[in-house]
TIPA-145356 format. One record per residue (C-alpha): chain; x, y, z. Coordinates in nm, 2 decimals. Layout:
// residues N
+--------+--------+--------+--------+
! cadena !     px !     py !     pz !
+--------+--------+--------+--------+
!      A !      X !      Y !      Z !
...
+--------+--------+--------+--------+
This chain:
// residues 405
+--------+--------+--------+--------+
! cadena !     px !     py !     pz !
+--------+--------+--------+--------+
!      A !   4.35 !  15.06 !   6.33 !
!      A !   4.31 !  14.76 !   6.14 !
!      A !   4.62 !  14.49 !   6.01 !
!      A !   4.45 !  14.30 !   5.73 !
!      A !   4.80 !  14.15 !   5.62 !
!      A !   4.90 !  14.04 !   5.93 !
!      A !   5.14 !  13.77 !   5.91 !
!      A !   5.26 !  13.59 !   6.18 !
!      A !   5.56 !  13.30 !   6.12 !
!      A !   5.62 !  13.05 !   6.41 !
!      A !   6.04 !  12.90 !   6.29 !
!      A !   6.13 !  12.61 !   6.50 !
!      A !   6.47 !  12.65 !   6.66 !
!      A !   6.73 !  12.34 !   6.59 !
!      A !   6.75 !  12.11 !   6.87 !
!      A !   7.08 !  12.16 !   7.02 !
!      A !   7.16 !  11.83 !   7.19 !
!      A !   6.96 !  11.55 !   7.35 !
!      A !   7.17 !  11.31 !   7.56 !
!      A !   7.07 !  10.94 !   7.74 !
!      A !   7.28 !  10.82 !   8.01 !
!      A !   7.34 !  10.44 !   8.11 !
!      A !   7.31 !  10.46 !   8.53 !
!      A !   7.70 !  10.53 !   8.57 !
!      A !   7.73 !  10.77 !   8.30 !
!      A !   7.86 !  10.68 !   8.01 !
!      A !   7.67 !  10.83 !   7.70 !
!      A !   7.39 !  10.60 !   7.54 !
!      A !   7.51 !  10.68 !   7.19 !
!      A !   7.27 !  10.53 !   6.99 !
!      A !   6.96 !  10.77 !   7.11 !
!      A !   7.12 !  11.10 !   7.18 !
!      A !   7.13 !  11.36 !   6.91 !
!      A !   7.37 !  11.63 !   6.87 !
!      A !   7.28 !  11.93 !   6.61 !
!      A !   7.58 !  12.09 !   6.42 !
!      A !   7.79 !  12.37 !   6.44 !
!      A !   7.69 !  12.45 !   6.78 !
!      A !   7.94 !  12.58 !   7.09 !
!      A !   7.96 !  12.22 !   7.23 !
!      A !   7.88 !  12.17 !   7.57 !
!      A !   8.06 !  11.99 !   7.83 !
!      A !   7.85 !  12.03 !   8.14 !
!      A !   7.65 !  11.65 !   8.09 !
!      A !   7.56 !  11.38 !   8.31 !
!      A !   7.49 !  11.51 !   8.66 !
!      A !   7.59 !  11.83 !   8.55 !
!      A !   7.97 !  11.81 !   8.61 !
!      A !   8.22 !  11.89 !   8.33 !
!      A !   8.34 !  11.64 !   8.06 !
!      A !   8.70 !  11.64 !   8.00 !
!      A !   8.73 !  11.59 !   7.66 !
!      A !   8.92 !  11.73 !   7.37 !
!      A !   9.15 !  11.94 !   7.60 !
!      A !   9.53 !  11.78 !   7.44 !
!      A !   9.69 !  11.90 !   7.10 !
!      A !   9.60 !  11.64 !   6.92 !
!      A !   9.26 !  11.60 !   7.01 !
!      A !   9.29 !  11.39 !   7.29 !
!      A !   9.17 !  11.42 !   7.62 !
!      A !   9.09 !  11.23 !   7.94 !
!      A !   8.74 !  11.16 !   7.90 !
!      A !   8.62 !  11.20 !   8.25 !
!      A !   8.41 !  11.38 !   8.42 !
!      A !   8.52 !  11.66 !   8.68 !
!      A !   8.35 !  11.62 !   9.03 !
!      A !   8.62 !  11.87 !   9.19 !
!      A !   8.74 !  11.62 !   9.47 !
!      A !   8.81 !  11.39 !   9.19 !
!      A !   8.78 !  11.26 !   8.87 !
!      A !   8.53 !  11.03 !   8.72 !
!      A !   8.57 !  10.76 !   8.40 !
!      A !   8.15 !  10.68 !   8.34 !
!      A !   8.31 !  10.41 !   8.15 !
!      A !   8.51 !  10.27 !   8.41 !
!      A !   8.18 !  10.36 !   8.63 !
!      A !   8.49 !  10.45 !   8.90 !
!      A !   8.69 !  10.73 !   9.07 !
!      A !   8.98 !  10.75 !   8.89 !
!      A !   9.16 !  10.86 !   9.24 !
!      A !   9.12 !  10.77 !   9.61 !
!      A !   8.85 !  10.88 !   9.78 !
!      A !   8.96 !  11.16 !  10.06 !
!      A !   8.72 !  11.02 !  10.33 !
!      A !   8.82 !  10.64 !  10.27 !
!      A !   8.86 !  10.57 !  10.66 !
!      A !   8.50 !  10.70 !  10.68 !
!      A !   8.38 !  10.43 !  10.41 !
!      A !   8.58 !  10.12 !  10.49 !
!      A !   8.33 !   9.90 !  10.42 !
!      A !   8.34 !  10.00 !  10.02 !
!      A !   8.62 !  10.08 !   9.76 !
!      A !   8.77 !  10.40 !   9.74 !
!      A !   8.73 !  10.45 !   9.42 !
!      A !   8.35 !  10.35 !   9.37 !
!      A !   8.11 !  10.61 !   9.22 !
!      A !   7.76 !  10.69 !   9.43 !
!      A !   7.81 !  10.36 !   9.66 !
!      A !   7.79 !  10.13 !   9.35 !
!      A !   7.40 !  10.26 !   9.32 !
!      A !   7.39 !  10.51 !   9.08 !
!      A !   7.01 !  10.46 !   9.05 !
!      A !   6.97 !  10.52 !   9.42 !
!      A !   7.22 !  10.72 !   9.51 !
!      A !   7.46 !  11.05 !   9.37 !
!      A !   7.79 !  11.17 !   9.47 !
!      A !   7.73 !  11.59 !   9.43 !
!      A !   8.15 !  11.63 !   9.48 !
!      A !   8.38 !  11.33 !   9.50 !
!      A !   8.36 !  11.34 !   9.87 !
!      A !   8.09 !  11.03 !   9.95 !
!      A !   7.70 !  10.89 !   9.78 !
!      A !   7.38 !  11.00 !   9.88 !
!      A !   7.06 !  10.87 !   9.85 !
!      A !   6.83 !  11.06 !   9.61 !
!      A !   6.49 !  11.17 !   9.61 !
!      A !   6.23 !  10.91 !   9.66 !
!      A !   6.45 !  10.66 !   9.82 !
!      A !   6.37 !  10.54 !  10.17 !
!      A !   6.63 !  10.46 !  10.42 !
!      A !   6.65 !  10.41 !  10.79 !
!      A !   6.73 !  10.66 !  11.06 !
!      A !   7.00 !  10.46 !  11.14 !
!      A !   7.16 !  10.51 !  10.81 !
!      A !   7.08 !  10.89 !  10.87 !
!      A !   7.27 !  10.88 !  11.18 !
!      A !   7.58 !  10.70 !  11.01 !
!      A !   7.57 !  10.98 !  10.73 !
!      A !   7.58 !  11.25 !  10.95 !
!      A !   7.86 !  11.14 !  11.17 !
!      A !   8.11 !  11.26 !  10.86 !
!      A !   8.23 !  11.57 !  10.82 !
!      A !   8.15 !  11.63 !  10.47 !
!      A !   7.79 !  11.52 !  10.53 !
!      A !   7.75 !  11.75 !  10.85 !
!      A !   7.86 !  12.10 !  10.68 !
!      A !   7.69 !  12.04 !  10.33 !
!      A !   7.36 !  11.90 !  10.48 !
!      A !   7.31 !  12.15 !  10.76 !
!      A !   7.43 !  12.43 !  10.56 !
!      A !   7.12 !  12.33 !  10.30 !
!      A !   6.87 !  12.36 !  10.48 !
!      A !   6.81 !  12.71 !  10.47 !
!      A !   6.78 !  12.67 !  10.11 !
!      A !   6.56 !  12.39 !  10.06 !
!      A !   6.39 !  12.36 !  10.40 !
!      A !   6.29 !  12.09 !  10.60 !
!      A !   6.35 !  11.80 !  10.36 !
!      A !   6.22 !  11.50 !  10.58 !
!      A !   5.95 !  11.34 !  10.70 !
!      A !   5.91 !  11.02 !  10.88 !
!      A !   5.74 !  10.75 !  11.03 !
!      A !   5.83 !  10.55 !  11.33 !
!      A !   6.24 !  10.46 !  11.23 !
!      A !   6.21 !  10.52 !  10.87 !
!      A !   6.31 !  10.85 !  10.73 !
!      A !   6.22 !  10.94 !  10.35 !
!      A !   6.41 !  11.18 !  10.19 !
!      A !   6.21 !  11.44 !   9.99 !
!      A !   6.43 !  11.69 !   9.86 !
!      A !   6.58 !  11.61 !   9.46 !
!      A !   6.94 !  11.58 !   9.40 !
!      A !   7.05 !  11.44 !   9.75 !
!      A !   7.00 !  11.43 !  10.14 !
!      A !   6.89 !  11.79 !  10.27 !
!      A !   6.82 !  11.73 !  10.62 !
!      A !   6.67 !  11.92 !  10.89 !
!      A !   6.87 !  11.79 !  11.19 !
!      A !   6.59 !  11.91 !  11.41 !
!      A !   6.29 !  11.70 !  11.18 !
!      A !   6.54 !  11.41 !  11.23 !
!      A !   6.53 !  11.49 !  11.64 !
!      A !   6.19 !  11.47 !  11.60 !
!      A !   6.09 !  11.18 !  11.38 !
!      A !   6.35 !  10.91 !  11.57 !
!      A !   6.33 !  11.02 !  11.91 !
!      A !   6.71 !  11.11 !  11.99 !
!      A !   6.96 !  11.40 !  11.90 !
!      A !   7.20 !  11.29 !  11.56 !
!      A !   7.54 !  11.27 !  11.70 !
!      A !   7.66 !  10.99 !  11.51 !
!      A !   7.68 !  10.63 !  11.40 !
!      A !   7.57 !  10.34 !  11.65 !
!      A !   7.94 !  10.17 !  11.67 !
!      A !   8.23 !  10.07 !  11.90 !
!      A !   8.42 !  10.37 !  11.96 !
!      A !   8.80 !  10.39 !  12.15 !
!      A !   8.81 !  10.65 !  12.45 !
!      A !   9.13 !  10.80 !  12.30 !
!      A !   9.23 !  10.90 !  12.68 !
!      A !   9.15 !  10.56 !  12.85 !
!      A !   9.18 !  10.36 !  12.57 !
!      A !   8.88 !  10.16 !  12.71 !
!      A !   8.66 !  10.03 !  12.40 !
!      A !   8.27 !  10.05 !  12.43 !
!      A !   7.97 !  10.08 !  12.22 !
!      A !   7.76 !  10.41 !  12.20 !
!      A !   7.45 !  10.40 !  12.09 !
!      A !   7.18 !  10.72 !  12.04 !
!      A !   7.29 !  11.03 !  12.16 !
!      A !   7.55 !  10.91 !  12.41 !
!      A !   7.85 !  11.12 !  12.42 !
!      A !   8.10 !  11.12 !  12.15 !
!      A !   8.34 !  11.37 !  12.22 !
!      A !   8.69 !  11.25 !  12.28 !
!      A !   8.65 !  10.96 !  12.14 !
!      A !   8.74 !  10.73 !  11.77 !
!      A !   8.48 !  10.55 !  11.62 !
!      A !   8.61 !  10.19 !  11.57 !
!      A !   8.30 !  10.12 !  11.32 !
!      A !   8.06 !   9.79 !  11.37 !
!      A !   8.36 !   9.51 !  11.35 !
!      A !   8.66 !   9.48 !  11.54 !
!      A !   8.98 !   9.35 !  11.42 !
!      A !   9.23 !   9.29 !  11.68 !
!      A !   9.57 !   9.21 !  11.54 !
!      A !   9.83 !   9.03 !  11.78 !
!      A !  10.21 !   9.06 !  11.64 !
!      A !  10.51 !   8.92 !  11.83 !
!      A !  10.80 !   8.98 !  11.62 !
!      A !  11.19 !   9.02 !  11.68 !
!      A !  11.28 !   9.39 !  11.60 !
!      A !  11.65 !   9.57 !  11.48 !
!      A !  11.73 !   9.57 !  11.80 !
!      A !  11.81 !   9.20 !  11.84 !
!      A !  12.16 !   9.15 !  12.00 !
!      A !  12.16 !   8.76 !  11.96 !
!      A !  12.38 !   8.55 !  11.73 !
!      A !  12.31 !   8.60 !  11.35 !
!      A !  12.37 !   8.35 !  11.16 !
!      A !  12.00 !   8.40 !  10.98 !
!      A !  11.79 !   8.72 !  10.98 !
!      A !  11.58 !   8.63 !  11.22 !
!      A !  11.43 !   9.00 !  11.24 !
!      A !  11.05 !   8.93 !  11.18 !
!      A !  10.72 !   8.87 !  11.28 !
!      A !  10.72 !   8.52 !  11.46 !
!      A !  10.38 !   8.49 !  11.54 !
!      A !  10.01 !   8.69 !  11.46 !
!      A !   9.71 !   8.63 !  11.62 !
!      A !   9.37 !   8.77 !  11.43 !
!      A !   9.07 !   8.82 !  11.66 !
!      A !   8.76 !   8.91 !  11.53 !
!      A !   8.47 !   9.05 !  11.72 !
!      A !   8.11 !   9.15 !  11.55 !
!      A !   7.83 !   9.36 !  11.71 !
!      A !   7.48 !   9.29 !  11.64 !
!      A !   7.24 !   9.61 !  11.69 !
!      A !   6.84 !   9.66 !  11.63 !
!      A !   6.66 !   9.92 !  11.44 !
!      A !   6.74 !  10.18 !  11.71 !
!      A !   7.12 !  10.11 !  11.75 !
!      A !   7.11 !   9.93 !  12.06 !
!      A !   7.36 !   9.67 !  12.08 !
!      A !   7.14 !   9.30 !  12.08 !
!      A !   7.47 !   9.07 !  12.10 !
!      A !   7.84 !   8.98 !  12.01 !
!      A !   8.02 !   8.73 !  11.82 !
!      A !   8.33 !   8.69 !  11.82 !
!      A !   8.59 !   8.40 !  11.66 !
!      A !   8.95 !   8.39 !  11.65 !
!      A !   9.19 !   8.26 !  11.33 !
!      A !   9.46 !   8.01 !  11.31 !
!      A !   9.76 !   8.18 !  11.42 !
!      A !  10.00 !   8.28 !  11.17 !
!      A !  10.39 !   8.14 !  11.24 !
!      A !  10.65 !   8.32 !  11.09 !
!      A !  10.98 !   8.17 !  10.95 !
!      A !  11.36 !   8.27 !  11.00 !
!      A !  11.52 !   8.48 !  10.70 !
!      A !  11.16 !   8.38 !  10.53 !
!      A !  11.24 !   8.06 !  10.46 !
!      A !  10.96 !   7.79 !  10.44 !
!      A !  11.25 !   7.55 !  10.59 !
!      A !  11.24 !   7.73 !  10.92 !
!      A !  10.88 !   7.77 !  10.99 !
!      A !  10.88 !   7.85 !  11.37 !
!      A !  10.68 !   7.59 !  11.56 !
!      A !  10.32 !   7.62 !  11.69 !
!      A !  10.41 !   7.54 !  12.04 !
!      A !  10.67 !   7.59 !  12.33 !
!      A !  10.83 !   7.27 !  12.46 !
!      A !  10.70 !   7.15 !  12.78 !
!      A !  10.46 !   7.34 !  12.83 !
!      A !  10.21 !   7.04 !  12.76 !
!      A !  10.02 !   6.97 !  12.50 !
!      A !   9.71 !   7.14 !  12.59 !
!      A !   9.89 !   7.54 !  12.57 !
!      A !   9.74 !   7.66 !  12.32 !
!      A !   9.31 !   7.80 !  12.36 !
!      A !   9.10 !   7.96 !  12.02 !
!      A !   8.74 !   8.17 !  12.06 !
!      A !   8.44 !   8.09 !  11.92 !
!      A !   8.15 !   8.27 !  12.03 !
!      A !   7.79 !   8.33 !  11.85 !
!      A !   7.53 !   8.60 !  11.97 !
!      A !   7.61 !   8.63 !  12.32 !
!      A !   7.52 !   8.89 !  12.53 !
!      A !   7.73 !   8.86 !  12.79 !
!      A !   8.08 !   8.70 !  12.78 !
!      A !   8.46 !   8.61 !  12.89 !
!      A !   8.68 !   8.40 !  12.69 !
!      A !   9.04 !   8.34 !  12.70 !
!      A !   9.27 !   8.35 !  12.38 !
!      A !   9.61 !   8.17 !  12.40 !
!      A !   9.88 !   8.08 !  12.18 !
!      A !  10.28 !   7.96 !  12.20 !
!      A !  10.49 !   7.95 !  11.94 !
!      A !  10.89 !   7.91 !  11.90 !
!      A !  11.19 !   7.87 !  11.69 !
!      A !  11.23 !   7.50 !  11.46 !
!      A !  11.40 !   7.24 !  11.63 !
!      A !  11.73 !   7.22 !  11.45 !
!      A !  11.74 !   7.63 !  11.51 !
!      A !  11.68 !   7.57 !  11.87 !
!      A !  12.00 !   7.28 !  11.86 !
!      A !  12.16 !   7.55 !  11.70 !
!      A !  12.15 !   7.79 !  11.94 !
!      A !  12.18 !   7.58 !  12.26 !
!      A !  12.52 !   7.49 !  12.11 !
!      A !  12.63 !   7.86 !  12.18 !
!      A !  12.49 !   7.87 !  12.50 !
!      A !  12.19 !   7.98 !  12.43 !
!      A !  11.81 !   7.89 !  12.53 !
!      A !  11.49 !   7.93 !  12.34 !
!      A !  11.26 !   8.21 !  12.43 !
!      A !  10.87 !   8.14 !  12.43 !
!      A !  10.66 !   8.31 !  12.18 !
!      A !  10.34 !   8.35 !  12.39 !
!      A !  10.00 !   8.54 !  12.35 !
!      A !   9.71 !   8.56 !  12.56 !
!      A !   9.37 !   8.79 !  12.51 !
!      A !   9.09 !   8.82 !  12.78 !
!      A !   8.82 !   8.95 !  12.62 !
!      A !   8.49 !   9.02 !  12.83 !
!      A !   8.16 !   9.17 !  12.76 !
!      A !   8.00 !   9.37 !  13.07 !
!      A !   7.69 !   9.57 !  12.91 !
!      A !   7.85 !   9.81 !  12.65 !
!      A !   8.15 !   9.77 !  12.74 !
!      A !   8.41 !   9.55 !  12.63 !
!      A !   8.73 !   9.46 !  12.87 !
!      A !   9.00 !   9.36 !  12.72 !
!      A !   9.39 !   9.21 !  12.91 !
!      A !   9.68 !   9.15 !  12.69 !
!      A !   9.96 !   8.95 !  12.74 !
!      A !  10.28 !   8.82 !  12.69 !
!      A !  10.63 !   8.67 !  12.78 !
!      A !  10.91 !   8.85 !  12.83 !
!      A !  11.05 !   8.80 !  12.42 !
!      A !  11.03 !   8.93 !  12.15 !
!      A !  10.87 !   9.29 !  12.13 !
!      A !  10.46 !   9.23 !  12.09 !
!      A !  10.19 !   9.49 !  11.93 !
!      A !   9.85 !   9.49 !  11.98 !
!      A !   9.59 !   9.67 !  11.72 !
!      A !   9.26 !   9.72 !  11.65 !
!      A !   9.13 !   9.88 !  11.35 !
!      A !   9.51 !   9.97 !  11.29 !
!      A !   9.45 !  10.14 !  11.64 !
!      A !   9.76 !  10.07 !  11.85 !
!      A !   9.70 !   9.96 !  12.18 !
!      A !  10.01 !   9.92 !  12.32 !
!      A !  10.38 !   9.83 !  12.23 !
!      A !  10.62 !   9.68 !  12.40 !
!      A !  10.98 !   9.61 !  12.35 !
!      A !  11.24 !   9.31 !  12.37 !
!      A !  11.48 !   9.31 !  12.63 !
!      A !  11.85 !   9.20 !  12.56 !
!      A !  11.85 !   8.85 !  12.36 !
!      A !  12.21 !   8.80 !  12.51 !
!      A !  12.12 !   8.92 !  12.87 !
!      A !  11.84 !   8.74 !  12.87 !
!      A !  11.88 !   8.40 !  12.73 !
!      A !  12.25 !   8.34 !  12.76 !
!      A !  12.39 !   8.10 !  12.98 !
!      A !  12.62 !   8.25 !  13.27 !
!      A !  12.90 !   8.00 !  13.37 !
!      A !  12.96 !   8.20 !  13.72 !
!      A !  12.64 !   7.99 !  13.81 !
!      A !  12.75 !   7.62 !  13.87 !
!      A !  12.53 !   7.28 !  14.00 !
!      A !  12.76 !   7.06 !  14.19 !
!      A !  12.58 !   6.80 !  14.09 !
!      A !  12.69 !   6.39 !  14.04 !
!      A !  12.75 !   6.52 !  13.68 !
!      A !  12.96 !   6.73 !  13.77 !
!      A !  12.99 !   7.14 !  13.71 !
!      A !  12.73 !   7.25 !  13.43 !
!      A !  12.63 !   7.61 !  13.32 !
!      A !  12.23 !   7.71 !  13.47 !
!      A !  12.08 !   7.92 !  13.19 !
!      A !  11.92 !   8.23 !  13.35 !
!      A !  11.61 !   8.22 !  13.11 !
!      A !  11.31 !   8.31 !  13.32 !
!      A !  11.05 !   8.04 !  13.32 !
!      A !  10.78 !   8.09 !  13.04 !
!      A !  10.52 !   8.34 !  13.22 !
!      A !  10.32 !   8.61 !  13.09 !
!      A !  10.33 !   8.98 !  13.18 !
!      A !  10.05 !   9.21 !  13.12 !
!      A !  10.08 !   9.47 !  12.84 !
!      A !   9.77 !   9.58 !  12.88 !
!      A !   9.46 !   9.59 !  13.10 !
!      A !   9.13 !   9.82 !  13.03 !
+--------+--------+--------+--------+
């Protein structure tokens, strides 16, 4: 059979869209094309639906749905929180792909990956894996895309396009230790004691504290306050900010601390700059008050003190009605034995005192009695030259331990 007339027409289909993306997703308009009357589509950058065009009059919210949350490429931010923001402290809760959308990509809203090609360490690896969203997406991957890893020495290069796949065994393999979690301070949450955990050390039962610790030291006078009012005086009256910083190696292992304390906050009656509390309690010398300051050091105990009481014309004030002055007083013992860091808190016996770290609460204590404590009892007499005077039962400034680990 022979086709002498055989005809054969090649018709090029319209192109249908072409779009360019700056990094953080906002449409480079001047070199995409869009052919016409087409069904638009709304599945763009990263493949995630635009919402656009969805209101009455045309209108629409022009972001981009990532199902956890909403994106505005031109904003090149979250438009809400991020659900794991106690997992990312370090960053803001609404940044997109950890503020490296070249390097990184956020597949759902949740937290930003690294993408193919990029090299990071296994430490990173382990930090990644100690969150819940990373652990059931990345594990549950692998099946799919295999064993996505390979490595030399520390560094891990991830192979597999559009995020981290990992094969928690390759990982095992290529940094010498099982992936449990991040290399930080973490909070025994039935001792309370604090200590850093490095490799595969157990982490069960406890809270990761992260890299930095912030202790926070509040004495305030609470609603229970039974003294005279003749200002507000419920409050804080005096914060003490301690910081402590870990230094680690490649592997996690914890090289040295630092740690510095910050002037002490004094708080004023009825928050009035006029009645600024003072930064001492009187006589108790002029030497009662001790700040940290500690680079690097491997091994170390330091002593953090700090007084503080009501202004002088509030302390006339309330000796006129029989009253004495209670003494604001703080005192942290920090000590470093190893991994582990001891810690006594302490204070007098008013007002009521928090301690915190990380917004952790490690203990609370509260005021006794203003009246019962501080009043002066006329039943007690000196039969002195003078003649018959009242003895204030205040209890001489001391400090009590709140806590001890």
């Amino acid at each position: 059979v022979f086709f002498d007339n055989l005809v054969i027409h090649h018709n090029k289909g319209h192109l249908l869209e072409e779009d360019q993306y700056y990094p953080f997703g906002l449409k480079m308009a001047g070199i995409s094309d869009q052919a016409l009357p087409v069904v638009p589509n709304n599945y763009l950058y990263n493949g995630k639906e635009l919402q656009q065009n969805e209101f009455s009059d045309g209108t629409g919210l022009e972001e981009y749905d990532y199902g956890f949350r909403g994106y505005d490429p031109q904003l090149g931010r979250f438009t809400e929180q991020d659900p794991l923001t106690d997992e990312f402290a370090t960053v803001s809760p609404y940044q997109y792909a950890l503020n490296d959308p070249v390097a990184n990509i956020d597949k759902d809203g949740l937290a930003g990956i690294p993408l193919a090609g990029v090299t990071i360490t296994a430490q990173t690896i382990h930090r990644m894996l100690a969150f819940s969203s990373f652990t059931s997406s990345i594990i549950g991957a692998v099946s799919q895309y295999g064993t996505a890893v390979s490595a030399i020495s520390t560094v891990v290069h991830v192979a597999q396009i559009g995020g981290i796949v990992i094969d928690a065994v390759g990982v095992t393999e290529s940094v010498g230790k099982q992936v449990m979690g991040p290399e930080d301070w973490y909070l025994n949450n039935k001792t309370t004691q604090i200590s850093w955990i490095n490799g595969s050390g157990e982490r069960t039962g406890y809270t990761d504290l992260g890299r930095n610790l912030d202790f926070i030291f509040t004495s305030y006078i609470d609603k229970t306050y039974d003294g005279p009012q003749i200002w507000n005086v419920e409050g804080n009256k005096l914060t003490s900010i301690i910081n402590v910083t870990a230094d680690e190696d490649a592997n996690g292992n914890l090289l040295s601390v630092s740690v510095k304390s910050s002037p002490p906050i004094i708080g004023e009656t009825d928050n009035i700059p006029l009645f600024k509390g003072r930064n001492y309690f009187p006589g108790s010398g002029s030497k009662q008050n001790g700040k940290i300051d500690i680079s690097n050091s491997k091994k170390f105990s330091s002593e953090y003190v700090q007084h503080a009481s009501v202004p002088r014309f509030e302390a006339w004030g309330l000796s006129l009605l029989g009253y004495d002055i209670p003494d604001v007083a703080q005192k942290l013992d920090l000590r470093l034995s190893g991994n582990v860091l001891h810690i006594a808190a302490s204070t007098d016996i008013f007002p009521s005192a928090t301690l915190k770290v990380n917004d952790i609460t490690l203990f609370h204590y509260e005021q006794p009695s203003f009246i019962g404590t501080f009043g002066e009892d006329p039943s007690f007499i000196d039969t002195s030259p003078s003649g018959v005077q009242m003895i204030p039962r205040a209890p001489k400034p001391t400090f009590y331990i709140r806590y001890s680990k």
